[in-house]
C-alpha positions as CSV (number, residue, x, y, z in Angstrom):
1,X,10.5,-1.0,-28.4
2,X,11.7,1.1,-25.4
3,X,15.6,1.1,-24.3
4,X,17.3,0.0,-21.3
5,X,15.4,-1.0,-18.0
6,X,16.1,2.4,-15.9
7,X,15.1,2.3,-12.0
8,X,14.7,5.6,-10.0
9,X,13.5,6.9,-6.4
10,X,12.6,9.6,-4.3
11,X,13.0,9.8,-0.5
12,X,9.9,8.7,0.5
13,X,10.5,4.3,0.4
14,X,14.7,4.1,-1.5
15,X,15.1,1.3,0.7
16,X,12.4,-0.5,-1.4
17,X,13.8,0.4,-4.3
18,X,16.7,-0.1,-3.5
19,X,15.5,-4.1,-2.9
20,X,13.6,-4.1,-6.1
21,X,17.1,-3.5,-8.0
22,X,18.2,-6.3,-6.1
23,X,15.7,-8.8,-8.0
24,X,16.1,-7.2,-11.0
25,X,19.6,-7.3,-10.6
26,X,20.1,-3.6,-12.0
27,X,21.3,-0.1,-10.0
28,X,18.9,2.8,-8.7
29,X,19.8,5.6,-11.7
30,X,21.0,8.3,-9.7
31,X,18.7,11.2,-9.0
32,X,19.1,14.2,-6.3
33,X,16.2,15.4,-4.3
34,X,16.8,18.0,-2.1
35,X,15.5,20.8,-0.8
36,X,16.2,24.6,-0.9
37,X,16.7,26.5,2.5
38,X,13.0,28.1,1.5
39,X,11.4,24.7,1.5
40,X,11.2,24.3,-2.3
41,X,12.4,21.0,-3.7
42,X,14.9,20.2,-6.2
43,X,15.0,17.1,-8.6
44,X,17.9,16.7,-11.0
45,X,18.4,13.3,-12.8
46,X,22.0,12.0,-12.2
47,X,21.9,10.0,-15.7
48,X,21.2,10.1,-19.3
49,X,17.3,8.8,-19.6
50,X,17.0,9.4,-23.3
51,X,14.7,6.7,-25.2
52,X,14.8,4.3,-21.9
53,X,11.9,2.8,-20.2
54,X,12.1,4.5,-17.0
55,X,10.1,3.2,-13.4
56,X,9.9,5.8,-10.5
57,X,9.4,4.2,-7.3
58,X,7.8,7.1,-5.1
59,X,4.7,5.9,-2.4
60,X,2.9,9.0,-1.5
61,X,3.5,8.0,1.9
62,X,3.8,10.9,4.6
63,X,4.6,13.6,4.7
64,X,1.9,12.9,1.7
65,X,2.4,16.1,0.4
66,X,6.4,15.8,-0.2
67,X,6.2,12.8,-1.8
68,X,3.7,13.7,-4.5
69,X,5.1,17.0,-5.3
70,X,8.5,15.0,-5.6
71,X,6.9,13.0,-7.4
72,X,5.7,14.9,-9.9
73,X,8.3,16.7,-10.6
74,X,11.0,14.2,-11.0
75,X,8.1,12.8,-13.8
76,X,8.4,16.2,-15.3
77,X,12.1,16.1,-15.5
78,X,12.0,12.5,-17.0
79,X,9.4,13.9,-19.8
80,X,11.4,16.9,-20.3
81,X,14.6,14.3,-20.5
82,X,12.9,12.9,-23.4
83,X,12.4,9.1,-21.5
84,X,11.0,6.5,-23.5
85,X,8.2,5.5,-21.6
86,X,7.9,6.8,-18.0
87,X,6.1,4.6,-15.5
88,X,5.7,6.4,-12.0
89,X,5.2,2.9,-9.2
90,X,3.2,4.3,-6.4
91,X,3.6,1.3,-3.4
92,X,1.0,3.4,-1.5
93,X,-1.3,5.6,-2.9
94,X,-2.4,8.4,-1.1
95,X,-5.5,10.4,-0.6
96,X,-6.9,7.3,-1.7
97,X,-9.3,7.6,1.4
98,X,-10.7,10.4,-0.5
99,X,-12.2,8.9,-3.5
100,X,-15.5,10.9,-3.5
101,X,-17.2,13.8,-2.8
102,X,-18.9,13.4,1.1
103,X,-20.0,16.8,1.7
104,X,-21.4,19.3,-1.2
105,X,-18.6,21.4,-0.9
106,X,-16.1,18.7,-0.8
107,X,-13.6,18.1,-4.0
108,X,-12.5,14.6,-5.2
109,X,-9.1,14.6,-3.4
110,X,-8.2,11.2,-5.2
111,X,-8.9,12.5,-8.6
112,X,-7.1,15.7,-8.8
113,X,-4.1,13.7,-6.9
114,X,-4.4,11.6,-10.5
115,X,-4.7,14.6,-12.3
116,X,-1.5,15.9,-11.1
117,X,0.4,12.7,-11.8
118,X,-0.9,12.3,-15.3
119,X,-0.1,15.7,-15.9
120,X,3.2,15.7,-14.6
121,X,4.3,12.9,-17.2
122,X,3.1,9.2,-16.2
123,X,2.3,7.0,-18.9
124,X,1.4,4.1,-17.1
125,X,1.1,3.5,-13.0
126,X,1.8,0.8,-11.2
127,X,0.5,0.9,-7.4
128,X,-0.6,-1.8,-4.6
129,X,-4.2,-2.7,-2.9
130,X,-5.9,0.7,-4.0
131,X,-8.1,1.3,-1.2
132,X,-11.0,1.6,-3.8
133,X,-10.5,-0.3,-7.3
134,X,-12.9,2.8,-9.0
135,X,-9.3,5.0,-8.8
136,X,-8.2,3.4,-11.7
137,X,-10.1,5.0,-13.7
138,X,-9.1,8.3,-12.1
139,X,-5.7,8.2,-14.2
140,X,-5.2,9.0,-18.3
141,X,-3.1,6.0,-18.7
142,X,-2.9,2.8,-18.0
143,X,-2.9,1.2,-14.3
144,X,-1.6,-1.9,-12.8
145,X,-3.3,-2.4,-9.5
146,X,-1.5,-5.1,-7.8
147,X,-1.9,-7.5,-5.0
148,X,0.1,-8.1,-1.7
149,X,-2.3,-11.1,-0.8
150,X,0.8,-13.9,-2.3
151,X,3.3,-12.1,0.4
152,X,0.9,-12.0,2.8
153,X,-0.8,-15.4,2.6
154,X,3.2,-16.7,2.7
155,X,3.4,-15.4,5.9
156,X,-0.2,-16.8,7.5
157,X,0.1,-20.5,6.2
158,X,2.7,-20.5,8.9
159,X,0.1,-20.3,11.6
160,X,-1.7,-23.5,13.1
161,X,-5.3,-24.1,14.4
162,X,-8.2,-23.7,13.7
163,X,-8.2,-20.6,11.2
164,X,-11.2,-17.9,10.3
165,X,-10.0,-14.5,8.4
166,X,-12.4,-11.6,9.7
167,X,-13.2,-8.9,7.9
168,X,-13.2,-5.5,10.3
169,X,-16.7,-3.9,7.8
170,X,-18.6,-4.9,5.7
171,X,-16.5,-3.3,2.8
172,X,-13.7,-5.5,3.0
173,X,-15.5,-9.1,2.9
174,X,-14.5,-9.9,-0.8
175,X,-10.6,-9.6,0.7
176,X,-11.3,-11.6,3.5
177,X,-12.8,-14.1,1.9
178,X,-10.3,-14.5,-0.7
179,X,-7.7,-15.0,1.6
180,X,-10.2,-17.8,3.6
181,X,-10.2,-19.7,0.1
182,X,-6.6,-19.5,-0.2
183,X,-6.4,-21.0,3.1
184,X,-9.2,-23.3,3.0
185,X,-10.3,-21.2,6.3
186,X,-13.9,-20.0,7.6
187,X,-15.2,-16.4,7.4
188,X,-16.5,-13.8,10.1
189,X,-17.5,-10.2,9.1
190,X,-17.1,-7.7,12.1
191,X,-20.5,-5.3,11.8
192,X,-19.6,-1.9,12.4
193,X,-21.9,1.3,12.8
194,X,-20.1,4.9,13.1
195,X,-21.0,8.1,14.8
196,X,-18.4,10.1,13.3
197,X,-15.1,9.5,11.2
198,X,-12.6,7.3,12.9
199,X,-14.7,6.7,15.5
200,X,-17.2,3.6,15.9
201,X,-20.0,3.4,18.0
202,X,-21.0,-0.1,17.9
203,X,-19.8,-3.5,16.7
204,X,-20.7,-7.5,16.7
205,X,-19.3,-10.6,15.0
206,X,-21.4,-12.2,12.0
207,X,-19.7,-15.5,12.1
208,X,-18.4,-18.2,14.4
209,X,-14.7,-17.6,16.2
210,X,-14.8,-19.5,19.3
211,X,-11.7,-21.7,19.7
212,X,-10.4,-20.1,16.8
213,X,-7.2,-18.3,15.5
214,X,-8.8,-14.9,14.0
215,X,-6.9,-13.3,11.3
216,X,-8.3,-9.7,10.6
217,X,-7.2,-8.3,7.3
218,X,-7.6,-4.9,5.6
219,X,-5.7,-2.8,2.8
220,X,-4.5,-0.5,5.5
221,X,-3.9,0.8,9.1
222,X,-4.5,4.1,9.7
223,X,-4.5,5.2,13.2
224,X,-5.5,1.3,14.1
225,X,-8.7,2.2,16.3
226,X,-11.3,0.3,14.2
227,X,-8.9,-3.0,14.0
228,X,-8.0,-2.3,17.5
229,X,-11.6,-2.6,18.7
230,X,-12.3,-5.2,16.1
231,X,-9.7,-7.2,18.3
232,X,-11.2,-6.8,21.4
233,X,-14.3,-8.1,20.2
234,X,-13.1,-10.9,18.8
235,X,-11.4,-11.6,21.7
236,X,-14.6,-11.0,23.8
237,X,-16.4,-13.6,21.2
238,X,-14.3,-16.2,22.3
239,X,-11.2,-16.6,19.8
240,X,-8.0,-17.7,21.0
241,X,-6.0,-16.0,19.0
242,X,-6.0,-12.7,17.2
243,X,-3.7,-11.7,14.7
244,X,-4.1,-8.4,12.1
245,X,-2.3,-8.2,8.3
246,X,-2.9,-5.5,6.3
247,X,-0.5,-4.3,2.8
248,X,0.0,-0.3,3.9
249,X,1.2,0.3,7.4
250,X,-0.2,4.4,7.6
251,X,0.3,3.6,11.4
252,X,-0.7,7.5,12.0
253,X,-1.3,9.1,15.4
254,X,-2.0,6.5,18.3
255,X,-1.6,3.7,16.2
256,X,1.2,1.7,17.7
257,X,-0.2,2.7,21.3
258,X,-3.2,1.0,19.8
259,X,-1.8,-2.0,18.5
260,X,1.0,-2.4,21.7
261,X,-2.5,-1.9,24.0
262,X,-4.6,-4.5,21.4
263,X,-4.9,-8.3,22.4
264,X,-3.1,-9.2,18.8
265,X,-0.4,-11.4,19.0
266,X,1.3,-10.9,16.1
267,X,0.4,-8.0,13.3
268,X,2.0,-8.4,9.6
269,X,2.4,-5.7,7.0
270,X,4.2,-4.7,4.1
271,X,7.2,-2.4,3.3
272,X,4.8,-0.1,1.0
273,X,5.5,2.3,3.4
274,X,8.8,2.7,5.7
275,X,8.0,2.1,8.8
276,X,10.9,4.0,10.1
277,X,10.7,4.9,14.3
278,X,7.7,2.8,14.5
279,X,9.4,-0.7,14.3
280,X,11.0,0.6,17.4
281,X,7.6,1.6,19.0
282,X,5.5,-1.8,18.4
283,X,7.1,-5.0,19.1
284,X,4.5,-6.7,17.6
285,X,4.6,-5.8,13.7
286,X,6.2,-8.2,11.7
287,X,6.8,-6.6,7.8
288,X,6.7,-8.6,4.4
289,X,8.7,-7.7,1.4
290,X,6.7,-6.5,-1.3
291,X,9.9,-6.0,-3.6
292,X,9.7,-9.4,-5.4
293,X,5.9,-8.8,-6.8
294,X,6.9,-5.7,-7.9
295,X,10.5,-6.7,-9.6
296,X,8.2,-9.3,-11.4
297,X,5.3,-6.8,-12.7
298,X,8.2,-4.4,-13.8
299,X,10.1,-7.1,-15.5
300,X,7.2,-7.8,-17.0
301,X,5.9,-4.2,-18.1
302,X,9.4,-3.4,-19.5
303,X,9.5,-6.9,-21.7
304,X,5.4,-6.6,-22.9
305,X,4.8,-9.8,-21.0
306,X,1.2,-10.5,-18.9
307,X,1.2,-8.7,-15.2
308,X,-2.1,-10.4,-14.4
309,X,-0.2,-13.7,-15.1
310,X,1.9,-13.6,-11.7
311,X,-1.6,-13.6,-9.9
């Protein structure tokens, strides 16, 4: 058996952990992260960690390459702290996008991103809606890949009408169409064929949305053009209403021009990722606590119970 329950952040998301403390009904473990006028960071942990069962909440969210390097080195100072058991919870995983090699040249982004967090003194990860399940098998130790669908589906049994959950490609129809079982809901699939990266040449609706409340739903949005456009056909193919949920908010570049400019009515994410300045810059995003799911699955970790159970 490990010792006390020990909580700890970075910079990237404290306000989430900060929540998740809440449910657990514990304090954030004090840990300093600064950095030195050079640009090199600094980690110091505030408390003794000695024997305790210790859970880093730290989304590699951006600036992506801050919060991994924090990352790993307030691991680093937890292993050379001599924690019990050192679990790094990664909300948002990044590089995730980069899960295989698309040129000959190219490396594996997503695995040595792994690499690095293994290395650095993980023994067990506990991230969100991995943009592709194979990273699990990236990491040397165990992974918990969890699900925001329970938060998210809270927030759609709200809406009324006649419902169908679209799917903006072809990749993301098992996610659609669990959420259209949960909801007892019809399915569309958006058909998309691209030119280049982030850029789609050509798209049309398999499924019937006429009259109907569309809900598109995806792990993330990035710089929003593909669920942007996804909207507008949707909207061209006769639905009434459009809304968008998705767990990570990246929201990068033109996004919330993209979504302020797109027919949705409403669009719902989760707190995986701050969204910081751009709540002020799109009206229309509406955010879900994730905090709760993840107070459960490290309540559970910590006490040896099921985390598959509270899904």
């Amino acid at each position: 058996m490990f010792g006390d329950l020990k909580i700890l952040t970075g910079t990237s998301n404290p306000q989430l952990a900060t929540e998740i403390c809440d449910h657990l009904g514990c304090a954030l473990t004090p840990a300093l992260c600064t950095t030195f006028s050079d640009g090199e960071l600094r980690v110091e942990i505030g408390d003794s960690v000695r024997g305790h069962d210790v859970f880093v909440i730290q989304p590699t969210c951006a600036p992506p390459n801050k919060s991994l390097m924090e990352l790993c080195l307030i691991l680093d100072a937890l292993k050379r702290a001599s924690a019990g058991r050192i679990t790094a919870v990664i909300p948002y995983f990044g590089y995730a996008r980069q899960d295989r090699k698309v040129s000959p040249r190219a490396p594996i982004s997503a695995k040595l991103v792994s690499d690095f967090i293994s290395v650095a003194g993980a023994q067990r990860v506990v991230t969100v809606d991995l943009h592709a399940g194979q990273i699990q098998g990236f990491f040397n130790c165990p992974v918990d890949n969890l699900y925001a669908r329970p938060v998210l589906l809270k927030q759609l049994s709200a809406l009324s009408g006649d419902i169908v959950m679209v799917s903006p490609d072809a990749g993301g129809v098992e996610r659609a169409r669990s959420y259209a079982k949960k909801l007892d809901a019809k399915l569309a699939v958006i058909d998309k064929r691209r030119d280049r990266p982030n850029q789609v040449a050509e798209m049309h609706i398999v499924g019937d949305v006429e009259g109907k409340t569309a809900i598109l739903v995806d792990d993330m949005i990035y710089t929003a053009g593909t669920i942007c456009a996804a909207a507008n056909i949707l909207v061209e193919g006769g639905a009434s209403e459009v809304y968008a949920c998705a767990t990570h908010a990246v929201l990068s570049g033109p996004a919330c021009q993209r979504l302020n400019e797109a027919p949705f009515k409403e669009v719902i994410v989760t707190n995986t990722i701050p969204l910081g300045e751009h709540a002020e810059q799109c009206s229309k995003l509406r955010v879900a606590s994730i905090a709760g799911i993840l107070a459960k699955s490290i309540r559970n970790i910590h006490d040896g119970s099921s985390v598959s159970a509270l899904f």
